[in-house]
Kinemage of the C-alpha trace (Angstrom):
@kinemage 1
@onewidth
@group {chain A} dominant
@subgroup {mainchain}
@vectorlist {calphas} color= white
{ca unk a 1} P 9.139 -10.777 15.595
{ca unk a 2} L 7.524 -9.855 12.251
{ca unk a 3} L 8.523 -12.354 9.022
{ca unk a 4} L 10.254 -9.364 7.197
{ca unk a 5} L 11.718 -6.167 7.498
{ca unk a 6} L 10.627 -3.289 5.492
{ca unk a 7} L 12.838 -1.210 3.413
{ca unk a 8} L 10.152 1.787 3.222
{ca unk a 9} L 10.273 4.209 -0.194
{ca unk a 10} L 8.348 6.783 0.526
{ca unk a 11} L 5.851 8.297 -2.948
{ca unk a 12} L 4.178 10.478 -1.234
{ca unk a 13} L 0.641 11.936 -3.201
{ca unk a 14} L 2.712 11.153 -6.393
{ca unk a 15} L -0.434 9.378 -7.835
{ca unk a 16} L -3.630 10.455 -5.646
{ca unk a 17} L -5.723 12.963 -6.726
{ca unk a 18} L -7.673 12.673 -3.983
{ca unk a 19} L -7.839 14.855 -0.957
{ca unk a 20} L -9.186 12.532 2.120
{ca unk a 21} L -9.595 14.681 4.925
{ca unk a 22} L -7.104 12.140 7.129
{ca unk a 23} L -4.602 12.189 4.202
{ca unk a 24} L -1.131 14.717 4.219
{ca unk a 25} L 1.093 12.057 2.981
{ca unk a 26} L 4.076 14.716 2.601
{ca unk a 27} L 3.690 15.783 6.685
{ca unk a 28} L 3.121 11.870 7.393
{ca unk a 29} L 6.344 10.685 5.885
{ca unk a 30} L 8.308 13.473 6.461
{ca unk a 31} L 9.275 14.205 2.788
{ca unk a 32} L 7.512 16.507 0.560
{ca unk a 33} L 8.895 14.876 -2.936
{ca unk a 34} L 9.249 11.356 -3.783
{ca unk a 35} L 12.501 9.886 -4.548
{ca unk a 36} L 13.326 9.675 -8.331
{ca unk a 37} L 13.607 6.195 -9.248
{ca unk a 38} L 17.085 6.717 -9.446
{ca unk a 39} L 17.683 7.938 -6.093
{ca unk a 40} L 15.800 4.552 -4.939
{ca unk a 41} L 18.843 2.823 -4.950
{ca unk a 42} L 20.662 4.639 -2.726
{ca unk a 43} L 17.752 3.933 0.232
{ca unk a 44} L 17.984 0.404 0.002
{ca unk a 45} L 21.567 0.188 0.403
{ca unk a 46} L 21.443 2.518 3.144
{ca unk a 47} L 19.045 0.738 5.291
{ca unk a 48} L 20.830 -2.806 4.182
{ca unk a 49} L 24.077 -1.737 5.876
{ca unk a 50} L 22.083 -1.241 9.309
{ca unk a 51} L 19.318 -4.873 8.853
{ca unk a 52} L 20.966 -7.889 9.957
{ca unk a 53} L 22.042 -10.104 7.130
{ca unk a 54} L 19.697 -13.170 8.235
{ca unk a 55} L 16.216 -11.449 8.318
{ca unk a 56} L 13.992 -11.306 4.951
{ca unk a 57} L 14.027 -8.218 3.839
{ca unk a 58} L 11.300 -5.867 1.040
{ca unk a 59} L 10.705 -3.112 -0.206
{ca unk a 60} L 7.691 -1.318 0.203
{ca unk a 61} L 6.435 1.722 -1.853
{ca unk a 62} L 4.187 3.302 0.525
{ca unk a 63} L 2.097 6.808 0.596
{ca unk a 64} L 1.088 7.432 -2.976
{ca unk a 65} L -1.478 4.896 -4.358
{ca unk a 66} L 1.781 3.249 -6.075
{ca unk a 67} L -0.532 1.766 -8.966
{ca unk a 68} L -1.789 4.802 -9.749
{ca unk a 69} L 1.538 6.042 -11.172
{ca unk a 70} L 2.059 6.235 -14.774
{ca unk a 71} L 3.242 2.587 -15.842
{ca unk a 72} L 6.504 3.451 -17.470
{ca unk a 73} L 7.432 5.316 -14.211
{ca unk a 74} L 6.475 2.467 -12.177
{ca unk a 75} L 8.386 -0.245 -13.908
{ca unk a 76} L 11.493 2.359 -13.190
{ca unk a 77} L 10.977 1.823 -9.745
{ca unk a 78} L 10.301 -1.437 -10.081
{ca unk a 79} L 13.590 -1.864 -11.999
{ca unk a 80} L 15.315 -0.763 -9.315
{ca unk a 81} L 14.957 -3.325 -6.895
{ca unk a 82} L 15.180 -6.351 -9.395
{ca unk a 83} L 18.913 -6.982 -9.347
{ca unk a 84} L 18.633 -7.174 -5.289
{ca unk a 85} L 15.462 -9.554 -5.809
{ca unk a 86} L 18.433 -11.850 -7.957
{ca unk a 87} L 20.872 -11.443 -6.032
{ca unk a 88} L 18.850 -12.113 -2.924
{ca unk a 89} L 19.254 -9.592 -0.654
{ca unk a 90} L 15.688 -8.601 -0.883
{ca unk a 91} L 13.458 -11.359 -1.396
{ca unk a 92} L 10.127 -9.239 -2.787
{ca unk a 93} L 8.278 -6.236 -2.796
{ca unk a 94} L 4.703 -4.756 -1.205
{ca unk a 95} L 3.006 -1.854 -2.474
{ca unk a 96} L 0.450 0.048 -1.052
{ca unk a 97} L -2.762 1.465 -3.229
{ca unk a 98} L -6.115 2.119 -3.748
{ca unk a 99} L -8.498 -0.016 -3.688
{ca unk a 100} L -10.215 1.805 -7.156
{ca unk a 101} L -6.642 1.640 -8.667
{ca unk a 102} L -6.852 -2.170 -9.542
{ca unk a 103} L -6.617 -3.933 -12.276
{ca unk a 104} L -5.846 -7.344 -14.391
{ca unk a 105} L -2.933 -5.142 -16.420
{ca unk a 106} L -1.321 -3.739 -13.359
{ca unk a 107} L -1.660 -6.811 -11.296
{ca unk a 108} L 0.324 -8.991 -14.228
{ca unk a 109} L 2.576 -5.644 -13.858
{ca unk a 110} L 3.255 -5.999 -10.559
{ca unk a 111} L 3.683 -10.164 -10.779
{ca unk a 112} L 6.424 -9.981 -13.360
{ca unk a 113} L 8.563 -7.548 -10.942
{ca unk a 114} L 8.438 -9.821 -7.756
{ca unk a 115} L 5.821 -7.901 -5.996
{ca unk a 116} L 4.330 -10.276 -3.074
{ca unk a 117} L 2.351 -8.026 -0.960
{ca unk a 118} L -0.238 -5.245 -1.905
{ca unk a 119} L -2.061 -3.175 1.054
{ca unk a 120} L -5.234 -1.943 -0.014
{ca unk a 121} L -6.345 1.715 1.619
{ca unk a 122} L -9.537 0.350 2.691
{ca unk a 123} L -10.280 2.202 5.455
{ca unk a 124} L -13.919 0.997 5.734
{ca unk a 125} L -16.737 -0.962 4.869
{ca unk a 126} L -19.423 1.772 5.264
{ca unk a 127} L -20.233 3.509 2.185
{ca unk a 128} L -21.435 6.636 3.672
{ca unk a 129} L -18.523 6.709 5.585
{ca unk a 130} L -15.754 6.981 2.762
{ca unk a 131} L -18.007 9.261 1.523
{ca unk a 132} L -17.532 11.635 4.350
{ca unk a 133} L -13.840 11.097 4.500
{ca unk a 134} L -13.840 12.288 0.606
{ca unk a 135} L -12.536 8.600 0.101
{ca unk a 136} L -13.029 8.748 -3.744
{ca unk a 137} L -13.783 4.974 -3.940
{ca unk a 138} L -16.278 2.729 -3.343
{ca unk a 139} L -17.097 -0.811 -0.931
{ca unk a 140} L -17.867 -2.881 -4.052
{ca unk a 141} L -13.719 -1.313 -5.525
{ca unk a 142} L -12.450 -2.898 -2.365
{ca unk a 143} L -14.231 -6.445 -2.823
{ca unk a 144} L -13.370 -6.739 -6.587
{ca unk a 145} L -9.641 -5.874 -5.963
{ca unk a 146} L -9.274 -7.877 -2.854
{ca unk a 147} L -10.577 -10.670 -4.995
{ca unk a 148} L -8.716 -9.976 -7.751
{ca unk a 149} L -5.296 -9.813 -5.710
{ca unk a 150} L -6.224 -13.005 -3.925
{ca unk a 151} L -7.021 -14.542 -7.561
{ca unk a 152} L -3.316 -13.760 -8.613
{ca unk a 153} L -1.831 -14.839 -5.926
{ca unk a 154} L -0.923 -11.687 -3.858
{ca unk a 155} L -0.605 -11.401 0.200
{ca unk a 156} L -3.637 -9.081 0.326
{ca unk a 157} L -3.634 -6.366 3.251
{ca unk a 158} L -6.339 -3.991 4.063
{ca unk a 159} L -6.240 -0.732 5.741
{ca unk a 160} L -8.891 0.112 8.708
{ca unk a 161} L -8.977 3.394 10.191
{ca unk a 162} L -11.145 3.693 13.147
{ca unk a 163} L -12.886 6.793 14.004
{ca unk a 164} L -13.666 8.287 10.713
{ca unk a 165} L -17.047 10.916 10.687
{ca unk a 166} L -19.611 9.020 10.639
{ca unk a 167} L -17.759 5.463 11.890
{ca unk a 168} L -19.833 3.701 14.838
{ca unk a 169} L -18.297 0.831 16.821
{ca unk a 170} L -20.802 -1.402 14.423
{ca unk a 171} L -19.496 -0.171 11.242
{ca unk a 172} L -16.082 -0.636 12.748
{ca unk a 173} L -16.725 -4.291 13.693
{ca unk a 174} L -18.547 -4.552 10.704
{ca unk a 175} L -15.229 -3.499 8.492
{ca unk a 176} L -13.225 -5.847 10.804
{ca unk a 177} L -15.136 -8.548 9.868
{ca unk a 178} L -14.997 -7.806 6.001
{ca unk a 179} L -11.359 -7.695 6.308
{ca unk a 180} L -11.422 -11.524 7.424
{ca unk a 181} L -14.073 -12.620 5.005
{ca unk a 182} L -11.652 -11.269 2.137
{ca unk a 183} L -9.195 -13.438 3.577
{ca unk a 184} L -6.278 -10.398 3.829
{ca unk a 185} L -3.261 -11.615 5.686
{ca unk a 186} L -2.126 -8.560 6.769
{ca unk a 187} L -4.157 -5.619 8.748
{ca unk a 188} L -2.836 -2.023 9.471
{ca unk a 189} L -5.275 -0.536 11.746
{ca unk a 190} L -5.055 3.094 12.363
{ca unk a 191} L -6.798 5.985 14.376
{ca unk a 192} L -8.193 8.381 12.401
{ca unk a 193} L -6.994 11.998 12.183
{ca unk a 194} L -8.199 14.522 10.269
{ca unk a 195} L -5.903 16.968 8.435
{ca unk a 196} L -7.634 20.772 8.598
């Protein structure tokens, strides 16, 4: 049984500019807007009526490179969630973002608001192939921000998507292998799919 439960928000593109050829994040999550931060509120009480009381509970902002969202507009969010983070019905939050979208100031951000976990959109270790996937970011942004998340204290976790263009079974082991060496205590691995 996993340690937690997720209470998924779904922010779908609301901070990505980029267009990876695997990424439709309104057709993955099933909504084509985000929530306003307002309207967060009204999510987590709805899926903490159906969780049993006893399991650790988060929320997770997932599907739009979280960080990446304008900082006042992300403390609203983050807002949100704080008075259930006191009263302890939800003992944290994990974000999901890109590995280029990083930094000291959003990290110390994202510390002050409870935030335990942040998943990294890795996807690989091979250069050339986040190139062809129109990735936008580089190896070397996923080291420094793995490090840098480690450094503050973070759960990292790192994204691998296997089959990518260009992706061999070597580059794949060789991403698996990164993904231990930066220590990340969590792993989503996916199949690739690109979006035509």
């Amino acid at each position: 049984m996993p340690s937690h439960v997720n209470i998924p928000i779904f922010i779908p593109e609301k901070a990505c500019p980029h267009r990876c050829i695997f990424c439709n994040q309104a057709n993955i999550s099933g909504q084509k807007v985000a929530p306003k931060p307002s309207e967060v509120k009204a999510i987590i009480d709805t899926y903490l009526n159906t969780i049993p009381s006893d399991r650790k509970k988060q929320v997770a902002f997932f599907g739009g490179s979280f960080t990446g969202i304008a900082i006042e507009e992300q403390k609203e969010y983050l807002e949100v969630v704080a008075p259930y983070i006191e009263n302890r019905q939800i003992e944290g939050i994990r974000v999901s973002t890109r590995p280029d979208y990083i930094d000291i100031t959003k990290l110390e951000l994202l510390k002050s608001y409870h935030v335990k976990a942040i998943e990294l959109g890795a996807q690989s270790f091979n250069q050339e192939v986040l190139h062809l996937s129109s990735r936008g970011h580089t190896v070397e942004d996923t080291i420094n921000a793995a490090g840098l998340i480690n450094e503050y204290g973070f759960e990292l976790g790192l994204q691998m998507m296997l089959g990518l263009p260009g992706d061999t079974a070597e580059s794949a082991t060789f991403t698996a292998q990164e993904i231990v060496r930066l220590k990340a205590q969590t792993t989503r691995i996916y199949p690739a799919l690109v979006i035509v």
